[in-house]
N, C-alpha and C positions, 0 to 999 in steps of 0.2 A: 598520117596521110601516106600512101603506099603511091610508089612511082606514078601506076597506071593515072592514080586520081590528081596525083599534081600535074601529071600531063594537061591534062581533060580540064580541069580549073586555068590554066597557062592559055590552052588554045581559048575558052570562052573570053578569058581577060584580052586576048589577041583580036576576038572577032566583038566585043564590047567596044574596042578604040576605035572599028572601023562603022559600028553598027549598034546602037548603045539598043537594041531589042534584044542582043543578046545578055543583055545587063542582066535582065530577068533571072535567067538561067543561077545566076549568082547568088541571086536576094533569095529566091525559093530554095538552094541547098542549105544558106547560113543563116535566114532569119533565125529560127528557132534556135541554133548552138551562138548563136552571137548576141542572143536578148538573153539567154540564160547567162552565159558569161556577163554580163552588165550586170544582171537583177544579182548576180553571188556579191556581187560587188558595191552596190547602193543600195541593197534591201530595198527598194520602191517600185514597184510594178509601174506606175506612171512614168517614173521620171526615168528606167529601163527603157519604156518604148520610145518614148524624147529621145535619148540617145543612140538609141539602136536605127530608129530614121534620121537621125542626123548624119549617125556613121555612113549608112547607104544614101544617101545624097549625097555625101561630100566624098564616098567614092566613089561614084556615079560620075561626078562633076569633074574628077580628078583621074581619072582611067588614063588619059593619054600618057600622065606622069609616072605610071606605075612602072618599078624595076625589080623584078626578083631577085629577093631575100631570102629565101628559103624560109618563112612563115607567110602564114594565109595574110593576105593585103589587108582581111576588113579587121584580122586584129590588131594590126597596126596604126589602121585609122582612129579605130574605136580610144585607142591611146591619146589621140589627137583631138577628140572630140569630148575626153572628158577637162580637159585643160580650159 
């Protein structure tokens, strides 16, 4: 991820805590690289999407707590949601 884009990820996670419509902005860059990352990983197309909306709910729900790590938030979740 190149400065310019973790800036631009930083600010929507900024304007998500005050305004979860910016959530959006999130789901539509990572769906597709965060269900592929799941599916490498359980071989299950189903039980992938289970978990890939679980991830984005429970970052969704959890935005206010978020503290830059220097990795993307939802694959951190995604780590939390397979437990």
């Amino acid at each position: 991820m190149t400065e310019k884009e973790k800036h631009i990820e930083l600010s929507y996670i900024q304007k998500a805590k005050e305004d979860r419509e910016y959530f959006g902005f999130l789901y539509e860059k990572y769906f597709q690289q965060l269900f592929l990352f799941i599916f490498k990983k359980v071989q299950n197309e189903d039980l992938s999407g289970d978990i890939c909306s679980k991830t984005f709910m429970k970052a969704m729900m959890n935005i206010d707590k978020y503290e830059d790590r220097g990795v993307s938030f939802l694959f951190l979740v995604v780590s939390h949601c397979q437990q």
